[in-house]
N, C-alpha and C positions, 0 to 999 in steps of 0.2 A: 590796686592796692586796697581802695576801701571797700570793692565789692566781697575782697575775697576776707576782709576784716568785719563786715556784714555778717558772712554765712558762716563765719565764724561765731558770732556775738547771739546769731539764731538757734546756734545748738546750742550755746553756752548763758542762754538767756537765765536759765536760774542760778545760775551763780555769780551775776554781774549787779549789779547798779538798778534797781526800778525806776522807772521813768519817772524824774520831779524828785529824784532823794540823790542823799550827797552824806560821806560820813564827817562829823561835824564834832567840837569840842564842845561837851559839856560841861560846864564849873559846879552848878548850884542843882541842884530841883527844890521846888515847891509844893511839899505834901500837902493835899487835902481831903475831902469827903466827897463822896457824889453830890452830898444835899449844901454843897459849897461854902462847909465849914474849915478854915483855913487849923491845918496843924501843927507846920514847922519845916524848917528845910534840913536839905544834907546835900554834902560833897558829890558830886560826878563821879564816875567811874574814869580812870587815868586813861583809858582806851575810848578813841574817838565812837562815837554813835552814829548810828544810821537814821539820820534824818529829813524831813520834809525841807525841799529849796527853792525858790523863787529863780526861775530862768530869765534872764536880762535885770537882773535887781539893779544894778547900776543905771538905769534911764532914768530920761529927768525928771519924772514924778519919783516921788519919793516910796521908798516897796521898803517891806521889812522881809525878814523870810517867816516858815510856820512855826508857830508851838517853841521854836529854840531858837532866841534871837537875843543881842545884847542886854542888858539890864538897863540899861536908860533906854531902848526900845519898846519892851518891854512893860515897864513897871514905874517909869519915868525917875529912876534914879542916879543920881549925877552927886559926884565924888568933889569936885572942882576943879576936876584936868577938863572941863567942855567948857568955849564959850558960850556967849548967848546964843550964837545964829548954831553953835553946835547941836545946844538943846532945843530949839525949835524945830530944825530938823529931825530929833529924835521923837519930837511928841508928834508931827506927821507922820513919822514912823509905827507908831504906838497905834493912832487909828485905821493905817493898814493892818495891822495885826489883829484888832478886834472885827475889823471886817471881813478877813478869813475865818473868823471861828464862827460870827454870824453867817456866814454863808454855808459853811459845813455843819452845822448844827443839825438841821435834816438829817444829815446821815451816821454824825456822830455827836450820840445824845451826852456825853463825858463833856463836850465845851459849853452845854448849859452852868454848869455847876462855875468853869473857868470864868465865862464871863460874869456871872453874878460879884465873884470874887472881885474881878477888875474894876466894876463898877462902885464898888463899896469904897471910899476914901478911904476910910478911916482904918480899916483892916489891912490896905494898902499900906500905907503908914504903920502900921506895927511886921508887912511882911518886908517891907523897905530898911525896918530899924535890926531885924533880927540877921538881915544879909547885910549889912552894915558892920553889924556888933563879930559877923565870920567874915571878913575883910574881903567881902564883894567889889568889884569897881564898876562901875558905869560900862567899862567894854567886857567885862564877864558875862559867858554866857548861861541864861536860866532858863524852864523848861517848866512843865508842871507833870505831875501824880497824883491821878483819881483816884482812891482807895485801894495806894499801892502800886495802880500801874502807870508808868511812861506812857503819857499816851502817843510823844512818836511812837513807839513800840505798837500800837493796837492795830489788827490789820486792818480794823473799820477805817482806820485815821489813813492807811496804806492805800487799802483800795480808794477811797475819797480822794485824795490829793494824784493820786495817778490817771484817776478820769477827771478833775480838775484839769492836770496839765496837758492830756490827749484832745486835741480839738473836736469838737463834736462830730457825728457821723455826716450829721446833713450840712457840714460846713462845704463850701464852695472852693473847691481845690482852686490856687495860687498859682502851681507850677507844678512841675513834670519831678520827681524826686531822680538826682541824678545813679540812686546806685539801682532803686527796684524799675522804676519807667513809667512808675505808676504817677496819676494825677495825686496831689498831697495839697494840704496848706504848710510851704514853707515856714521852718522858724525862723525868726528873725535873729537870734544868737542863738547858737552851741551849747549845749553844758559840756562843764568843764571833767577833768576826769580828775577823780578825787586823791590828794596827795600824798593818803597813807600808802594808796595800792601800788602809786608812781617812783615809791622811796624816795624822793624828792623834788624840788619845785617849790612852788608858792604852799603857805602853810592853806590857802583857800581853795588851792586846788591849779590845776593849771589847761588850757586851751588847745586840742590836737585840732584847730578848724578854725580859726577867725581872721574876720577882713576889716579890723581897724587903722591897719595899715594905707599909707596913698595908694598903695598898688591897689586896694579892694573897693576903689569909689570908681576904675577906671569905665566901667557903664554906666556911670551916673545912678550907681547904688548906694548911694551915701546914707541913706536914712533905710535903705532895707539891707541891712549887709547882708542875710543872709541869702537872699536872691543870684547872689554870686554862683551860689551851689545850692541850688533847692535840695532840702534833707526835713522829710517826714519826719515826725518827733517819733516815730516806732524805729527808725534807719537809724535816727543819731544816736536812740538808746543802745540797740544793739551793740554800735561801734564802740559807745561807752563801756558797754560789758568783754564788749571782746580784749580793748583794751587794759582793762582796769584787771581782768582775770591771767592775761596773758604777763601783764608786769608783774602781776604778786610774784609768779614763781620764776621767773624769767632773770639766768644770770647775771653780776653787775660785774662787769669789768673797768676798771677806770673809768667809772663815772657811768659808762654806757650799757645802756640794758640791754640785753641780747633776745630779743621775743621771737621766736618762733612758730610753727604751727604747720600741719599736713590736713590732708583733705578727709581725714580720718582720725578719729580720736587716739592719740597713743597713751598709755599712762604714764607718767615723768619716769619711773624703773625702768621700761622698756623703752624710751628714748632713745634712739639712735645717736641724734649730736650730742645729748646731755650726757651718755653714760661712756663716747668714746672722745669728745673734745673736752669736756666740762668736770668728766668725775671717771675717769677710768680707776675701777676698782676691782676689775677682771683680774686672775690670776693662769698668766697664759706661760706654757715650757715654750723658753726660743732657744729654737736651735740654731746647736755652735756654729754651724755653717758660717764664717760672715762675709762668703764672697758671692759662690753659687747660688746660692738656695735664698740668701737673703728678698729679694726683691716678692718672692712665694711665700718668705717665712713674714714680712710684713702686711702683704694683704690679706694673709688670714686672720690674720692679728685685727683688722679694720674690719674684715667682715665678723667675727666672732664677736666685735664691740657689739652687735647688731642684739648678740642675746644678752639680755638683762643682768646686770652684775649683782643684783640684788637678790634676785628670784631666781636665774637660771633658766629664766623660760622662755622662748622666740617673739620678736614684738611683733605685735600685726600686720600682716602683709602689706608691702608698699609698693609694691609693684604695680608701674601705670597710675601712679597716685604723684599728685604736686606735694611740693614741700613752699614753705612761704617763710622767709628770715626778715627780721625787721630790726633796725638800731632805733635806740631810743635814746634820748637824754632827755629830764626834766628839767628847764631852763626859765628860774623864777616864774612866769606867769604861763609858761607855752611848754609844748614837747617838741622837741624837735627830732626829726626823724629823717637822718643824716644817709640812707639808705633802704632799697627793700629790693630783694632778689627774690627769687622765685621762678620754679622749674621741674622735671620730671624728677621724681624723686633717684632714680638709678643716676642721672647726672652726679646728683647730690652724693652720693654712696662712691662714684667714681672719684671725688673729687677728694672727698676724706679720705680715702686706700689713698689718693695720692700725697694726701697731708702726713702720712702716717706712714711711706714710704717714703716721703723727701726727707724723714726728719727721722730714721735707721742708722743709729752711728751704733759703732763697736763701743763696745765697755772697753774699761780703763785696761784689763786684765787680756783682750783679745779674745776672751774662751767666748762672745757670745755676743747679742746685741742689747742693746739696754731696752731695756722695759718701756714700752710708748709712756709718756707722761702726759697728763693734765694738762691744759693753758694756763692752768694759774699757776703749776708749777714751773712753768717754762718762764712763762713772762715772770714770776719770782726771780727768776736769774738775770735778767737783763737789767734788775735792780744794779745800782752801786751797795760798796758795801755802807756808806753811810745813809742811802736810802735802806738799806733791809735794817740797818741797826734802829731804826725808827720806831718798827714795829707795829705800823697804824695796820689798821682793816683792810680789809682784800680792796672797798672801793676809794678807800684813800693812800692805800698802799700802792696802786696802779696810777696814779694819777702824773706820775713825772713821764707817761707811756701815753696820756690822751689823746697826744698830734698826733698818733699811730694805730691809736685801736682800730679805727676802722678800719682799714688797710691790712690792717691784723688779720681779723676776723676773715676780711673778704678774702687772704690766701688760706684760711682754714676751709672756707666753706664753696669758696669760687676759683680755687688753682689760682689767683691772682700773683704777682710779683711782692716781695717783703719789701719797705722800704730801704733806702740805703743806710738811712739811720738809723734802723734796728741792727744791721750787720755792724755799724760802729759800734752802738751799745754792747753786742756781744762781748766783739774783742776786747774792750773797754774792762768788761766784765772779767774777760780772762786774762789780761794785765795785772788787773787788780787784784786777782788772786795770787798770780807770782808775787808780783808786790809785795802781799802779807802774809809770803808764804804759806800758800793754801793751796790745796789739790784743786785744778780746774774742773770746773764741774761739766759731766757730760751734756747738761742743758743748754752749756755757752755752745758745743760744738753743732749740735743739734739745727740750732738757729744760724750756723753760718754754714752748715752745707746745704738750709732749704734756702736761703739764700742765693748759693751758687746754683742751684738746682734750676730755680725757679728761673734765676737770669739768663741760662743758658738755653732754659727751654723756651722760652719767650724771643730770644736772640737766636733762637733754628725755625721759630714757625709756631709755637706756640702748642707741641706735641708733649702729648701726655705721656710718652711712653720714658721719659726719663733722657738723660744725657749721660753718653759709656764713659766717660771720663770719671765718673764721678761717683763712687760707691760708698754702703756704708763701711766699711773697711780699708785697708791697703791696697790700692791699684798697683802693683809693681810698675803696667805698663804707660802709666799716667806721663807726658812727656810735658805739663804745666812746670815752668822750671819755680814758679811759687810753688807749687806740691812740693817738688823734688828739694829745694833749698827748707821746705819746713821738716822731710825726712831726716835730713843732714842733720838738722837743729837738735831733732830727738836722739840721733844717735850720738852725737859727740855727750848729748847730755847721760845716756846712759853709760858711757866710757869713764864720764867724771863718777857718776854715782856708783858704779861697779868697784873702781878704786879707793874713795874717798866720799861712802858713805854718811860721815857724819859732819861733812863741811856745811858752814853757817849761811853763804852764798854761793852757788853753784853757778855754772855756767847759762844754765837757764833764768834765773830771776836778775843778774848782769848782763846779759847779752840777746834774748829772745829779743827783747822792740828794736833794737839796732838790727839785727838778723832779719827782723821781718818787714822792714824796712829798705833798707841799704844792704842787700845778703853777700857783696860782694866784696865788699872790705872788712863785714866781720867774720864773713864763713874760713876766712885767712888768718883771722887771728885764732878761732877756734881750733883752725888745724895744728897753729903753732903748740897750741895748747895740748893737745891731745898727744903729741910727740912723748910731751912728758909724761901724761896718763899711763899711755902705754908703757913705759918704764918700768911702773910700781907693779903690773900682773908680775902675778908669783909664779907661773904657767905657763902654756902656750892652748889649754884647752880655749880658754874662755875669751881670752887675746886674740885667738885664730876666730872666734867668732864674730867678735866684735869690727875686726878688720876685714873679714869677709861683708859682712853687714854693710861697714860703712865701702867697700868697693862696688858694693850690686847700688846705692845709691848714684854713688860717682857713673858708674857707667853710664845711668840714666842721663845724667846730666848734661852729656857732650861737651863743648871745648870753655863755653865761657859762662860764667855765673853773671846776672844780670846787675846791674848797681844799684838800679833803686826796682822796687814793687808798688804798683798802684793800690786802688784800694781791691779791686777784684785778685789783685796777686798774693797780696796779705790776706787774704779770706783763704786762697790755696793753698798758703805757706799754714795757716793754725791747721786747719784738714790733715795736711802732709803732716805734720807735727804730729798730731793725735793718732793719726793711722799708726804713722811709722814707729812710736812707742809703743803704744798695744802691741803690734807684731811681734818686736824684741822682747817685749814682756813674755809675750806668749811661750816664743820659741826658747828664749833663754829658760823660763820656768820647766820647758821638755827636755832640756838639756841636762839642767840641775838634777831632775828627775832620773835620766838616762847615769847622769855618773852616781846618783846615790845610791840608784839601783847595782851597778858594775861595784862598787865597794862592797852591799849588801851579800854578793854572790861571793865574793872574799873574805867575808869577815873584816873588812879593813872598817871601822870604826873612826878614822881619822878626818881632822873638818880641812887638811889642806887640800888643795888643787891638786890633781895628780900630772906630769907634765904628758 
């Protein structure tokens, strides 16, 4: 993992983190002269700055950091939030800080003018009184300007501080660096990776590497921690830049960062997981087919994700290329990195065609299949509806989902198993919509046939090629008697709504959770009910249909209805549900069609049934 987070950080070296800087809050600067005439301060810029940092500042000599450090570090001003032993810590502080600019002054001739400054009480006192009089505090952070310039900003100050923190060439290598092999002078702490790029964590930044833990003394490293894992200060940088570049753009699902990366540069447009799990904005013709053809009409859907939804142009060949997925969470001081996969990249491609074919449901209407969706569209629906009415941000909107992301992710990206408790959540989900009488949305169904998919295929051998029971559409020959008891459900529902369209509770928002539950005592009441349904047809067209319909079910079903469904059988009862509507949708819509058209050839104008 970190070698391949290395040669990652080697190509991406200029866009990362320089070795010894860190982006940092600035409150205040300090205008002056070169010839270190003091002129007045102003506010920081509200975006953190890329500044000089002291690696291990925390040891027990007292270290300030460079050029940008607190205001009683600094400048020795104290508000009266410090006590005594606070401020004398801070003035030990103070003459670390003049002793970095004495040492750089060689190289950058801008910290003559600074120290002149510091030295002068008395001007001190009037630049003390003026960030006083703009409500500075003692932990505000101040910086100084030579004649206009930030001198963090100057690259003389850049280059300086970075051969500063590189150990000299003729130092006496320590240890073996564990990712290059080479001899190194180990550091003894990590820098941290900085918290703007991490979207979260400690506001100082947070640690992907450290052994303060008991676990990290267990060789009697207790005063060298970093010995645990000898890392070159050019290997830790790297890993900093890999990381720190890799989270900027790196999706946030429920708290967890999604960082990926291949062995070849791709640009985020032509991203393969970014523009077919993450942002599908493809506009692809599915065709009607949704029995045959479907299983061919979704892999091309997955492969075609492949070309850029953006630009329309092929991404980079990946053929024979690794791919590398990393979870991230930033967890106040640390990162924690809850997994990391990694593999040929065609693995990877097979596994999305099969994310993207377990999750092929029929649209509401039958004529087709639904359009693949986003993960943040999908995981939208597994919301409640008093979670979506919330309306927080994508990564606080995700968060009642965090026991589960990873688990998520890894059946997007690794065929892995959904947990069981996402498949509650669906249902949950599609309860809640009869409940408040709302159309179920095709994303609740989505997530309970990759569910079953997934289970089945894991419970035959772990075979990618799918489970025949189980299709995006109507299995007629499906013999799960949850299927067959959720077909039943749809149709008596269509029986009610064919007759008695504008009733306020229908057989479905009454009787679905006992049905998909206990199918056997309420699929008897339904039938009682439909007695009457069948009554009110004004016809025998539409009546012959319905009751045809609901015999090709019965057939199915052989002599006994079961009494209760577990949770795998109420997963096949919503499935059976949603197929077996769409179908009637379908077919009743050809039907409608077929007599408007037979009136049409007569001139018959009339809106009754014809018997």
């Amino acid at each position: 993992m970190l070698k391949s987070l290395y040669d990652y950080g080697i190509r991406h070296a200029d866009e990362g983190v320089p070795t010894g800087h860190a982006y940092r809050t600035l409150n205040f600067i300090i205008d002056m002269t070169g010839q270190g005439q003091y002129i007045g301060i102003r506010k920081g810029p509200k975006e953190k700055v890329l500044a000089q940092t002291v690696l291990g500042i925390s040891g027990t000599t007292p270290k300030s950091n460079v050029l940008l450090d607190k205001a009683s570090t600094v400048l020795g001003l104290f508000d009266g939030t410090m006590n005594a032993n606070q401020q004398a810590l801070a003035l030990q502080k103070h003459e670390c800080f003049t002793e970095y600019l004495e040492n750089g002054k060689p190289d950058v001739t801008e910290f003559g003018p600074v120290l002149e400054l510091l030295s002068d009480k008395a001007r001190i006192e009037h630049v003390k009184a003026d960030l006083t009089q703009a409500d500075c505090k003692s932990a505000s952070f101040v910086t100084f300007a030579v004649d206009g310039k930030l001198l963090i900003e100057l690259q003389s100050v850049r280059n300086w501080w970075s051969k500063h923190e590189t150990p000299p060439a003729d130092a006496a290598p320590t240890a073996i660096d564990v990712i290059t092999g080479k001899p190194c002078v180990a550091q003894r702490l990590i820098p941290q990776c900085d918290q703007n790029s991490l979207g979260g964590g400690h506001a100082s930044g947070a640690a992907w590497l450290s052994f303060n833990f008991p676990s990290g003394t267990s060789y009697g490293l207790a005063d060298e921690q970093g010995m645990n894992c000898p890392l070159d200060v050019k290997t830790s940088t790297a890993i900093n830049s890999a990381i720190t570049v890799l989270s900027r753009n790196a999706p946030k699902i429920g708290g967890i960062k999604f960082m990926h990366w291949y062995d070849v540069d791709v640009p985020p447009e032509q991203d393969p997981i970014v523009s077919s799990l993450f942002d599908v904005g493809y506009d692809i013709a599915i065709a009607q087919d949704t029995d045959a053809e479907s299983e061919a009409v979704m892999t091309a859907i997955a492969k075609d994700s492949i070309q850029s939804p953006i630009t329309g142009k092929p991404a980079p060949s990946l053929a024979g290329k690794n791919y590398h997925i990393m979870l991230m969470i930033p967890a106040n001081k640390r990162i924690v990195f809850p997994s990391y996969a990694h593999g040929p990249y065609d693995r990877l491609q097979a596994n999305i065609d099969a994310w993207f074919s377990d999750t092929a449901v029929v649209n509401a209407t039958g004529t087709g299949l639904m359009k693949p969706m986003s993960l943040n569209k999908m995981l939208y629906r597994l919301l409640t509806k008093a979670e979506r009415d919330k309306k927080l941000k994508n990564e606080s909107r995700f968060a009642p989902l965090s026991p589960w992301m990873s688990d998520i992710l890894a059946a997007c990206i690794d065929n892995k198993r959904v947990p069981a408790a996402i498949l509650t959540r669906a249902m949950n989900a599609m309860r809640s919509n009869l409940f408040h009488d709302e159309d179920i949305h095709p994303a609740t169904m989505q997530w309970i046939k990759l569910w079953l998919m997934r289970r089945n295929r894991h419970a035959a051998g772990n075979k990618i090629t799918g489970v025949d029971d189980i299709m995006p559409g109507l299995n007629p020959e499906c013999t799960n008697m949850g299927y067959i008891c959720g077909r039943l459900m749809a149709t008596y529902e269509a029986i009610q709504k064919f007759v008695s369209p504008d009733v306020n509770a229908g057989v479905l928002a009454k009787y679905y959770t006992a049905c998909s539950r206990a199918p056997a005592q309420t699929i008897g009441v339904l039938q009682s009910l439909s007695v009457h349904h069948f009554e009110k047809f004004k016809g025998y067209t539409y009546r012959n249909f319905y009751e045809s319909a609901l015999a090709e079910v019965y057939g199915c079903a052989g002599t006994e209805i079961p009494e209760k469904l577990d949770q795998t059988g109420q997963a096949y009862f919503a499935l059976g549900y949603w197929h077996q509507k769409a179908d009637l949708t379908l077919r009743k819509n050809a039907l409608t069609a077929e007599i408007k058209a037979a009136k049409a050839a007569k001139n018959d104008t009339s809106e009754t049934e014809e018997d």
